[in-house]
N, C-alpha and C positions, 0 to 999 in steps of 0.2 A: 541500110544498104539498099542498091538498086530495086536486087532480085528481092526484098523482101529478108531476109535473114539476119539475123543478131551480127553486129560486131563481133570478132575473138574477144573474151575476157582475159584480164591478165589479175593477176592472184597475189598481194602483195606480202611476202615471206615476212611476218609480224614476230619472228622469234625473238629479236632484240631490238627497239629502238632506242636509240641512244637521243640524246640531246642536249649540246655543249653552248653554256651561254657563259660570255665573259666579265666578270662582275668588279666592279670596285673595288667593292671590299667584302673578301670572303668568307670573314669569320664572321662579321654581321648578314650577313646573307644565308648563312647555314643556318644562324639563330632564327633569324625570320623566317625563312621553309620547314624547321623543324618545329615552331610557337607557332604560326598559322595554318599551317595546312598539315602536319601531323608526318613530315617527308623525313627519310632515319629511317636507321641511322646511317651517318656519314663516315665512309672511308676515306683518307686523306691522305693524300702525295703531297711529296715535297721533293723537289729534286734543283738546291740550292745552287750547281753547278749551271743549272741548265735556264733558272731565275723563273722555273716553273713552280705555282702552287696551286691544288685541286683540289676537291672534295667533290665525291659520289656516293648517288643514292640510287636506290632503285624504287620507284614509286608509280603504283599501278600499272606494271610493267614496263616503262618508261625507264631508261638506266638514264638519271641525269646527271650530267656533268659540270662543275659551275670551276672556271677559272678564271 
């Protein structure tokens, strides 16, 4: 800044991130994040009506999402 003095900081509320990636195909995909990188376990939605299907994990505080 002109005078010499710090910008405001701003503090990024780290309680949950989430992060929703859209996948082909989701049972191979949970296999592979759960055999490679150690991610699980996986909670899984289905909501037939709505032609939604998910699975979530939470990994290194990261809640990820894979639909």
């Amino acid at each position: 800044m002109p005078d010499g003095t710090s910008p405001p900081t701003r503090t990024l509320d780290a309680r949950k991130l989430q992060l929703g990636i859209v996948v082909a195909d989701l049972d191979a995909t949970v296999a592979q994040l759960e055999r490679l990188l150690g991610v699980g376990p996986f909670r899984r939605m289905d909501v037939p009506a709505a032609g939604v299907r998910a699975a979530m994990a939470d990994w290194a505080g990261v809640e990820i999402e894979l639909l």
